[in-house]
C-alpha atoms as one frame of an Amber mdcrd trajectory, in Angstrom:
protein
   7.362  20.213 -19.570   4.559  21.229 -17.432   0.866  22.200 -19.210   1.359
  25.647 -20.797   0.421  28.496 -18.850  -1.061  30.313 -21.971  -0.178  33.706
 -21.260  -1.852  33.950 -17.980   0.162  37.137 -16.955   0.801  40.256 -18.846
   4.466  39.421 -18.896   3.659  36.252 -20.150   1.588  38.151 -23.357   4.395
  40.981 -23.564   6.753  38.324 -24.038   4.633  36.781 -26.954   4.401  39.811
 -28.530   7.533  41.249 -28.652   8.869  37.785 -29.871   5.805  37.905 -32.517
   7.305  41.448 -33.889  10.976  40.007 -33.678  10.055  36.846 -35.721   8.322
  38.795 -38.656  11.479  41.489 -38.878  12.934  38.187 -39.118  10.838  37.215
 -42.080  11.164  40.489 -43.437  15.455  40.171 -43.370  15.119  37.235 -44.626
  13.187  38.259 -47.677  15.639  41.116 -48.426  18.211  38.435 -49.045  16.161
  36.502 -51.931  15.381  37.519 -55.358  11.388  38.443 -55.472  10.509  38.202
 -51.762   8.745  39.988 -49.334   6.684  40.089 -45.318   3.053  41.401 -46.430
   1.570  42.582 -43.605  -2.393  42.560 -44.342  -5.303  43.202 -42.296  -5.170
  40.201 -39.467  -2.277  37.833 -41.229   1.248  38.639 -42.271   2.543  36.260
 -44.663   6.265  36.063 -46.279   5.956  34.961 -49.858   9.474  33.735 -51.152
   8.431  32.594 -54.435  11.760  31.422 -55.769  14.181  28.423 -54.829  16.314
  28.081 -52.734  14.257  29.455 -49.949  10.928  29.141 -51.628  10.908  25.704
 -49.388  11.903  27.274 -46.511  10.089  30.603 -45.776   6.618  30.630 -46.749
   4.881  30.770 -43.710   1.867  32.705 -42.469   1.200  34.455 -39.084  -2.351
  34.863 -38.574  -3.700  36.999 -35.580  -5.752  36.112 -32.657  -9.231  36.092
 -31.798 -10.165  37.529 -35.028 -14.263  38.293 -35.694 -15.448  35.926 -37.940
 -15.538  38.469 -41.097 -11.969  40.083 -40.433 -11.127  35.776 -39.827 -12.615
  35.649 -43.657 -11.270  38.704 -44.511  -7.699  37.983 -43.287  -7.871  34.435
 -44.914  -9.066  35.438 -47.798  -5.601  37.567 -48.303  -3.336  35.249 -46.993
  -4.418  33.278 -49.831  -4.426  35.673 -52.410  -0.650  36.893 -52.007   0.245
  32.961 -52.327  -1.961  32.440 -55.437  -0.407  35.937 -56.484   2.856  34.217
 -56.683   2.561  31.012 -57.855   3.075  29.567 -54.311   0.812  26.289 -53.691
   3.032  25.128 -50.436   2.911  27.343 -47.660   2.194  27.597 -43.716  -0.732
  29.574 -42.091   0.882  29.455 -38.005  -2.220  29.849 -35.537  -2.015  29.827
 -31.674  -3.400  27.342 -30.262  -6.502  28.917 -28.119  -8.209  30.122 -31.694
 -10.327  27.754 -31.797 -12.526  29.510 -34.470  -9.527  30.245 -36.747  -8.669
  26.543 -36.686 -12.117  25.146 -37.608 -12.366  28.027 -40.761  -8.904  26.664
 -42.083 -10.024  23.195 -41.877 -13.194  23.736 -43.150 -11.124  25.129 -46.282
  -9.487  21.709 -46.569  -6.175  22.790 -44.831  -4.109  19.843 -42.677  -2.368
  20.190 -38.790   1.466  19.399 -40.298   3.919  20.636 -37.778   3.311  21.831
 -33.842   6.268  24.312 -31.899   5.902  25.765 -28.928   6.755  29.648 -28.705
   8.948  30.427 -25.949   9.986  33.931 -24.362  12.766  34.716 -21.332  13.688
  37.831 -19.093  17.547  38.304 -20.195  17.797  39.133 -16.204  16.624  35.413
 -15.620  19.345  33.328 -17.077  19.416  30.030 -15.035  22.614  29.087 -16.365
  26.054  30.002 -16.213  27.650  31.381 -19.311  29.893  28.498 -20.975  32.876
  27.673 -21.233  33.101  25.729 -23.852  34.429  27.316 -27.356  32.369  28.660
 -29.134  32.655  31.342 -32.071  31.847  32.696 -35.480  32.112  31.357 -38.961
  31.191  32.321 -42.308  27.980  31.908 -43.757  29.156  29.444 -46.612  30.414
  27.286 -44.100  27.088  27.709 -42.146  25.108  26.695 -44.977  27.347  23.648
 -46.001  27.287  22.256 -42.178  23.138  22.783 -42.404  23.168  21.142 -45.964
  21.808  23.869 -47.788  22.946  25.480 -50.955  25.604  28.199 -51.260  22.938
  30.799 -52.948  20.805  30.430 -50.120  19.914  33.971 -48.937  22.946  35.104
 -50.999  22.283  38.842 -50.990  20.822  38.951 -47.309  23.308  41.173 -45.065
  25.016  38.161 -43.237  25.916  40.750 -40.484  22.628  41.390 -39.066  22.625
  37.853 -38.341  24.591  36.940 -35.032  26.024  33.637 -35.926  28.005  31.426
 -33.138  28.967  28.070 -33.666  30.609  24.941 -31.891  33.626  22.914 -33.455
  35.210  19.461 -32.925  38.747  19.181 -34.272  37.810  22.234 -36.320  34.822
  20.963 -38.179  31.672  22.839 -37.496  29.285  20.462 -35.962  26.787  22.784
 -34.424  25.495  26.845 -34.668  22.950  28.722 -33.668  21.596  32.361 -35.127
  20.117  35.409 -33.390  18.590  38.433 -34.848  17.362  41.363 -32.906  14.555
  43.123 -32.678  13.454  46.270 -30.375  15.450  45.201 -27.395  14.643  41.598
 -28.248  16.348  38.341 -29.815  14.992  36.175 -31.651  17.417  32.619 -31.319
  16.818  30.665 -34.643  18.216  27.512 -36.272  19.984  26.055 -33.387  20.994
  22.794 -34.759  23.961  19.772 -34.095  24.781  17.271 -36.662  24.190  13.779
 -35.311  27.388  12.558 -34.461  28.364  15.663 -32.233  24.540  15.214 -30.422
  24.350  14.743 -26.763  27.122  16.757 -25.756  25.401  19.845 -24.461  26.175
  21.749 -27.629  22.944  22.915 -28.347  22.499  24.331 -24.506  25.611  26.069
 -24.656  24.735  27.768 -27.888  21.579  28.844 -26.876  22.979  30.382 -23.414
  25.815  31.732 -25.343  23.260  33.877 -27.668  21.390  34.808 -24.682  24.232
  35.898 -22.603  25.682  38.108 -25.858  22.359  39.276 -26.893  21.834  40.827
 -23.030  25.458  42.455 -23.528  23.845  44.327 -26.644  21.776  45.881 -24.779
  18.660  43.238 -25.479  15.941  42.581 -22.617  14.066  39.559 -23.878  14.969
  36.821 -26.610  12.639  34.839 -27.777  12.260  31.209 -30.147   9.957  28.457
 -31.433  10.640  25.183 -30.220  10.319  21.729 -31.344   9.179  18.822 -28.849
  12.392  17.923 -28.690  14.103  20.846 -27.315  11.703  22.636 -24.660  13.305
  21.327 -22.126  16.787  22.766 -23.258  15.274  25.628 -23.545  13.608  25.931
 -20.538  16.815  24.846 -18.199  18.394  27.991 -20.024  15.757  30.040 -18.414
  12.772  30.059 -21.597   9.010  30.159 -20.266   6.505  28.272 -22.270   3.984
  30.705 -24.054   1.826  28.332 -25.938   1.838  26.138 -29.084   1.754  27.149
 -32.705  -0.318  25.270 -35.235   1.165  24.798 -38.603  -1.959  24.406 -41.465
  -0.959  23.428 -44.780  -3.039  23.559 -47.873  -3.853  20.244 -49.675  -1.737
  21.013 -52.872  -3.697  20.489 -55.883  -6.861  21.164 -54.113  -6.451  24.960
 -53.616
């Protein structure tokens, strides 16, 4: 991919906002589906605190603000931690963007690490650049989702399964790739796309994600939105996904905190 254009335009920072708000109703779904959890939204940070297994692994993650003032930066910090000492959580993710500079020299200076970069992504559902596929593709039920991404079968096991829109690719009937979408204020948020390694290479993974997009534009959605790995921006982006900047994972040193 090319250099990130940073949100440059005001399109560029709508779309990085609405797909902000659409991954922390995300978060906040999520939580409603596992037993003690919850998205606190505090002054500059909202952080989802899943405190019990299975998805105490999964979920804790942080999103911090931009271009906080050095006290609401402390202040914001300072609660993030808090909620996560509140609940016996010592492994989570504070997610920065990459052009706070200052918030990324006060986590470090508290000791926390860089452990995983994606790259948030936002699209115009009127600029698809592909054509819808034609491959099969459909539903399938969420305990079948689960065992095809390896996790357990009480994973989010009270969450309504509905909200989520699940499609999914098949070889000789076996599940071998999906994709989930949740939406948001006339956006979707495309999660989780994922192939299992011998079905990989076959477009799968495009078609899903064009799939969700075309759907989520028949709901009556006018942006979707995702985080990308390294691997997959350029999927995304030949489906019609502009890059809107990386997100910084920090981790606390466990044991240290």
């Amino acid at each position: 991919m090319t250099a990130p254009n940073l949100l440059e335009s005001s399109e560029q920072e709508e779309l990085y906002l609405r797909g902000s708000d659409t991954l922390l109703a995300s978060w906040e779904e999520y939580a409603r589906g596992a037993v003690g959890a919850a998205l606190h939204r505090l002054p500059g940070v909202a952080a989802a605190v899943f405190p019990n297994e299975p998805e105490r692994a999964v979920y804790n993650n942080a999103l911090l603000e931009r271009e906080l003032s050095q006290d609401d930066r402390a202040e914001a910090l300072d609660a993030m931690e808090a909620v996560y000492a509140a609940a016996g959580v010592t492994r989570f993710a504070a997610w920065v963007y990459e052009t706070d500079p200052a918030m990324r020299a006060e986590l470090e200076r508290r000791g926390y690490t860089l452990d995983t970069t994606t790259r948030a992504m936002g699209m115009a559902l009127d600029d698809i650049r592909v054509p819808r596929p034609q491959i099969p593709l459909g539903p399938a039920g969420w305990s079948e989702y689960l065992e095809m991404e390896g996790l357990p079968p009480d994973f989010l096991g009270t969450a309504d399964h509905a909200v989520f829109h699940l499609l999914t690719a098949r070889i000789g009937g076996e599940m071998v790739a999906a994709a989930l979408a949740y939406d948001f204020g006339g956006d979707c948020g495309i999660y989780n796309v994922g192939t299992v390694e011998k079905a990989r290479r076959r477009g799968l993974g495009t078609a899903l994600t064009a799939a969700q997009v075309y759907d989520a534009r028949d709901r009556g959605c006018r942006t979707a939105s995702l985080q990308s790995t390294e691997m997959a921006e350029r999927v995304y982006a030949a489906v019609g996904f502009r890059d809107l900047g990386r997100i910084l994972e920090y981790v606390p040193v466990e044991g240290q905190r």
